[in-house]
C-alpha positions in Angstrom: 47.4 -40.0 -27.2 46.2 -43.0 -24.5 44.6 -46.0 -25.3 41.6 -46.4 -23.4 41.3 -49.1 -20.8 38.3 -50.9 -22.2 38.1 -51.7 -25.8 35.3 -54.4 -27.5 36.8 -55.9 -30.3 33.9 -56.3 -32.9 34.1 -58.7 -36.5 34.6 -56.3 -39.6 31.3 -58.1 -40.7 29.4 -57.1 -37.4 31.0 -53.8 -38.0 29.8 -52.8 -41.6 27.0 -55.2 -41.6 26.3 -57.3 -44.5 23.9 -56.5 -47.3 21.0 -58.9 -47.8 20.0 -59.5 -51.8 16.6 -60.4 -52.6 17.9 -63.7 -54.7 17.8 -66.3 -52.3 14.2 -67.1 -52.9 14.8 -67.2 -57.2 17.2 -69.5 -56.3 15.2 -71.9 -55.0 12.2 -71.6 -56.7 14.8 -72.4 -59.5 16.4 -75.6 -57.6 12.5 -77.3 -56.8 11.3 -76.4 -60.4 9.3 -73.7 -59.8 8.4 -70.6 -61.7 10.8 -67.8 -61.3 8.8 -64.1 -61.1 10.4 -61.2 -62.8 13.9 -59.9 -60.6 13.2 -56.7 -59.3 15.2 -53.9 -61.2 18.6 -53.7 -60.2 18.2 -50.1 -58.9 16.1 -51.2 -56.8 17.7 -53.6 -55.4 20.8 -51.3 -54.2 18.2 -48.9 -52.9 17.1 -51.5 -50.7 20.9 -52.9 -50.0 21.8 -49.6 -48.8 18.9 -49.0 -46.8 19.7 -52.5 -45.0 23.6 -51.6 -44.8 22.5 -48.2 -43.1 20.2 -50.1 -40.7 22.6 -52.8 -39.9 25.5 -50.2 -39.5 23.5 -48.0 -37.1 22.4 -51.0 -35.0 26.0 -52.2 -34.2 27.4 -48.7 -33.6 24.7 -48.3 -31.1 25.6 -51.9 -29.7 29.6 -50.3 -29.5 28.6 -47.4 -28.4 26.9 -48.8 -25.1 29.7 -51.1 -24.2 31.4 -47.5 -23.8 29.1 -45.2 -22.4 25.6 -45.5 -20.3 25.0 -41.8 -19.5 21.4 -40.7 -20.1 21.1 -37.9 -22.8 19.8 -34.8 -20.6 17.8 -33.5 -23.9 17.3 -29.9 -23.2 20.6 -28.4 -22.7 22.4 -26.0 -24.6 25.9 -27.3 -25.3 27.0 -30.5 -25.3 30.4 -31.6 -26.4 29.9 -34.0 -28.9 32.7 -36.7 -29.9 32.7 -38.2 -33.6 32.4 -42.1 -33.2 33.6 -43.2 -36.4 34.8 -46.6 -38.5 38.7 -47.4 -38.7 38.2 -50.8 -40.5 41.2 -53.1 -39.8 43.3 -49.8 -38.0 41.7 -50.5 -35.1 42.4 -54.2 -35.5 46.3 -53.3 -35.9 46.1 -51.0 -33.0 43.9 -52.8 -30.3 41.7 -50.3 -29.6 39.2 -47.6 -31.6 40.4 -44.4 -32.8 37.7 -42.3 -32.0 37.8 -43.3 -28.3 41.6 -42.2 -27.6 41.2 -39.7 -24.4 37.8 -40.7 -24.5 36.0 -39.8 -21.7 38.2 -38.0 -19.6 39.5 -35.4 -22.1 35.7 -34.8 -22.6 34.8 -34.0 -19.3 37.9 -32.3 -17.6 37.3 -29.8 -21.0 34.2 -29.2 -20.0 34.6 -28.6 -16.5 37.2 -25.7 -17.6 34.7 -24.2 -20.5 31.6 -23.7 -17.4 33.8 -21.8 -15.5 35.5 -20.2 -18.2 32.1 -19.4 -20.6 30.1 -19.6 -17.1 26.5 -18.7 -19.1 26.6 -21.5 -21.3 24.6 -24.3 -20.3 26.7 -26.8 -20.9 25.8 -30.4 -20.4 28.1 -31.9 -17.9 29.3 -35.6 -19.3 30.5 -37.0 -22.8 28.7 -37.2 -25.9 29.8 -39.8 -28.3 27.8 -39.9 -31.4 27.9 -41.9 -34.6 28.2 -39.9 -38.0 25.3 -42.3 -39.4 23.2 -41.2 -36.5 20.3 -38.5 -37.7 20.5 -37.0 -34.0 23.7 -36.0 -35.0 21.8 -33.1 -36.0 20.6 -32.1 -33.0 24.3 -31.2 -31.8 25.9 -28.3 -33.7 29.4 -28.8 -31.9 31.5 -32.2 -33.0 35.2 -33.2 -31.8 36.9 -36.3 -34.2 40.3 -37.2 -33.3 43.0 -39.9 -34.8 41.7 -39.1 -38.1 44.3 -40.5 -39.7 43.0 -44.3 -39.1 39.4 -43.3 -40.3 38.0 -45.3 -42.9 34.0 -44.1 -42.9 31.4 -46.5 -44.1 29.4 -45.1 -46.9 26.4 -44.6 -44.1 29.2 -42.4 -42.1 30.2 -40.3 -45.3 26.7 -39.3 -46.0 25.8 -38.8 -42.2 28.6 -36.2 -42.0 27.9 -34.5 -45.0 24.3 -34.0 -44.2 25.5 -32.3 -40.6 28.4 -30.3 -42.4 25.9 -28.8 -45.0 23.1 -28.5 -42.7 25.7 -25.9 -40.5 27.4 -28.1 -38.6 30.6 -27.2 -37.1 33.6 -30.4 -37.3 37.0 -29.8 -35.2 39.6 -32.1 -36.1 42.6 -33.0 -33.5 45.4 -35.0 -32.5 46.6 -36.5 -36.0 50.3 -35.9 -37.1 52.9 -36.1 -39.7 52.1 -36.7 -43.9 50.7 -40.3 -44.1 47.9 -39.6 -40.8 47.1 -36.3 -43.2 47.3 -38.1 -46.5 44.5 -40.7 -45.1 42.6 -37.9 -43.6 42.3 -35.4 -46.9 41.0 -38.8 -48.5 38.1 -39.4 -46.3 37.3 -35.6 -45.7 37.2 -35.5 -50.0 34.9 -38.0 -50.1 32.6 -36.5 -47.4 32.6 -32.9 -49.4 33.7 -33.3 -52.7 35.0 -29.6 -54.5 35.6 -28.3 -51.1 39.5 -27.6 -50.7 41.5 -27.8 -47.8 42.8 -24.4 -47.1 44.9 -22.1 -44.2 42.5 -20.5 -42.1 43.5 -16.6 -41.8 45.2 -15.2 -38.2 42.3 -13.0 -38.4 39.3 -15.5 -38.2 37.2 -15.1 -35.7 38.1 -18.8 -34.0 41.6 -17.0 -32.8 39.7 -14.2 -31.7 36.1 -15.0 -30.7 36.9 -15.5 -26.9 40.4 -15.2 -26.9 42.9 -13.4 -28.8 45.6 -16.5 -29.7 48.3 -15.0 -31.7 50.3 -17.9 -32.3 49.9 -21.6 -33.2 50.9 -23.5 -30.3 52.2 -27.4 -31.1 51.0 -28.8 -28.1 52.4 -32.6 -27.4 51.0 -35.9 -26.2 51.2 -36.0 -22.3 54.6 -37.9 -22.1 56.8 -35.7 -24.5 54.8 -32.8 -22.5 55.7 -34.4 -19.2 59.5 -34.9 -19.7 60.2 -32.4 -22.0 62.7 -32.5 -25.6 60.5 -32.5 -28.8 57.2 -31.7 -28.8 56.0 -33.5 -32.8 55.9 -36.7 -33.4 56.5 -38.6 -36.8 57.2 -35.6 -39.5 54.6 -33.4 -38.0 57.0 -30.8 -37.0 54.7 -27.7 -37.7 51.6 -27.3 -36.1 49.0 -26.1 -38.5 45.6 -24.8 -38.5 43.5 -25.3 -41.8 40.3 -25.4 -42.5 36.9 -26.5 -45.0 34.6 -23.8 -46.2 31.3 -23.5 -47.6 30.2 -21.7 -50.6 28.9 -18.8 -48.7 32.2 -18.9 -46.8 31.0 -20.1 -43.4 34.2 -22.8 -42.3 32.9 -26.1 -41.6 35.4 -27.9 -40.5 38.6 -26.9 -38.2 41.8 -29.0 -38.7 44.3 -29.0 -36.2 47.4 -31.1 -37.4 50.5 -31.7 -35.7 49.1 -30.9 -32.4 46.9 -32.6 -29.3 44.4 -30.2 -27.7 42.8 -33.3 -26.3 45.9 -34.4 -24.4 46.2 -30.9 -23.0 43.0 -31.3 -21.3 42.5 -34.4 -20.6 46.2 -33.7 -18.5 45.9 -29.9 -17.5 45.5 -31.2 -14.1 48.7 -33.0 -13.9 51.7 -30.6 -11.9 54.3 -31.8 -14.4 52.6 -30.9 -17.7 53.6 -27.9 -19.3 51.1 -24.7 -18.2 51.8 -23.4 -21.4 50.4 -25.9 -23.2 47.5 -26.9 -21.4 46.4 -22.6 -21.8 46.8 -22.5 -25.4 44.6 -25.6 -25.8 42.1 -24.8 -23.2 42.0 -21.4 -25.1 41.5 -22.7 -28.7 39.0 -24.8 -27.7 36.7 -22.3 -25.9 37.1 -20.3 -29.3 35.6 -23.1 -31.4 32.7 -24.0 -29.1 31.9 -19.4 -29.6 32.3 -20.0 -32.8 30.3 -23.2 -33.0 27.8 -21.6 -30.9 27.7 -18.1 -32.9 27.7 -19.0 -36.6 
């Protein structure tokens, strides 16, 4: 895990955005002795409070999002690698920076720099591709990377974003989250964003260890200093690496969870002499079977 260099520290209000009511005007009609007209029925009230939340949401995330990242959206490619940009809520007050952005962009594009010479006929586009989960052109991307889940605290507007892309046959790959309390926070928010689907093992014989690569064994693959100098490789009381996973009804796995582990790390350092080959292979590896799989189901 790295902190990125730049991080824009924005109000929890300008964050969520604040709903606007329709009783200010009641209220002083009331105060100058006017007549009051009927209040609008209170369902529709929260219709409109969510659809104003939802608008105010997406307009600050796009406001975040820039102070990131300028790069013009090439519109007709086939791949892109697409990053989660999600809500922490007061983590990322604790911590100084976003969790969605940790590796961010580097890890991004290094990755993809090894998948076009790897999977050379996919026409991968060649930057970073941060998206918000309230954003409808989520859709357009059926590949998404989210790491540091377990600081993710998703605005209502986020929770139904996702689920529309999950259940719509998009593909989620979770990383870099460790030990019981980062999982704890992350089975919460995944529940509320599809509710009756269990967590489960994924099977050795699924076809993400096998689409491109053959990967036999679950690799714990550490952040780039533990790599670096050696000794443990968890951290917290992550000591097994695990791969699980969320499926649909008609059995089609929506989301890939790996826990206890950093792919991102991996390639956002596979470059560096003194990192572990080893590591950097088995991440590299796993993460050219999820974009076949992505890409093929």
């Amino acid at each position: 895990m790295r902190a990125p260099v730049v991080y824009v520290l924005v109000t929890v209000g300008a964050l969520v955005g604040a709903p606007r009511g329709a009783g200010w005007a009641g209220l002083g009609a009331q105060v100058l002795g006017a007549p009051v007209a009927a209040a609008p029925p209170a369902a529709a009230l929260a219709a409109n409070d969510a659809e104003d939340e939802a608008r105010d949401f997406m307009a600050s995330a796009q406001r975040q999002l820039r102070a990131y990242w300028s790069y013009p959206v090439e519109r007709h490619r086939e791949f892109y690698f697409t990053r989660a940009f999600y809500s922490s809520g007061r983590n990322d007050l604790f911590r100084g920076f976003p969790s969605w952005s940790v590796d961010f962009p580097k890890a991004d594009i290094q990755f993809l720099m090894g998948l076009k010479r790897l999977v050379n006929h996919l026409d991968a586009y060649d930057y970073e591709n941060p998206v918000s989960l309230a954003d409808p052109e989520l859709l357009r991307f059926p590949f998404l990377y989210a790491v540091e889940v377990g600081y993710m605290a998703l605005t209502e507007p986020e929770v139904l974003g996702l689920r529309r892309y999950l259940e719509r046959g998009g593909f989620l790959v979770v990383d870099d989250f460790w030990g019981s309390r980062e999982w704890a926070n992350f089975e919460r928010e995944i529940g509320r964003v599809l509710p009756g689907h269990p967590i489960v093992e994924i099977p050795p014989d699924h076809p993400i260890f096998h689409s491109f690569y053959d990967i036999d064994e679950i690799v714990q693959v550490p952040n780039v200093g533990q790599g670096r100098f050696g000794g443990v490789t968890y951290e917290q009381d992550g000591y097994v690496p695990v791969v699980r996973g969320v499926f649909d009804d008609q059995g089609r796995l929506m989301v890939a969870i790996s826990w206890n582990s950093d792919l991102g790390d991996a390639w956002e350092w596979a470059e560096d002499p003194f990192y572990p080959l080893r590591f950097s292979t088995y991440a590299y590896q796993m993460g050219v079977n999820l974009i076949v799989y992505a890409m093929s189901h």
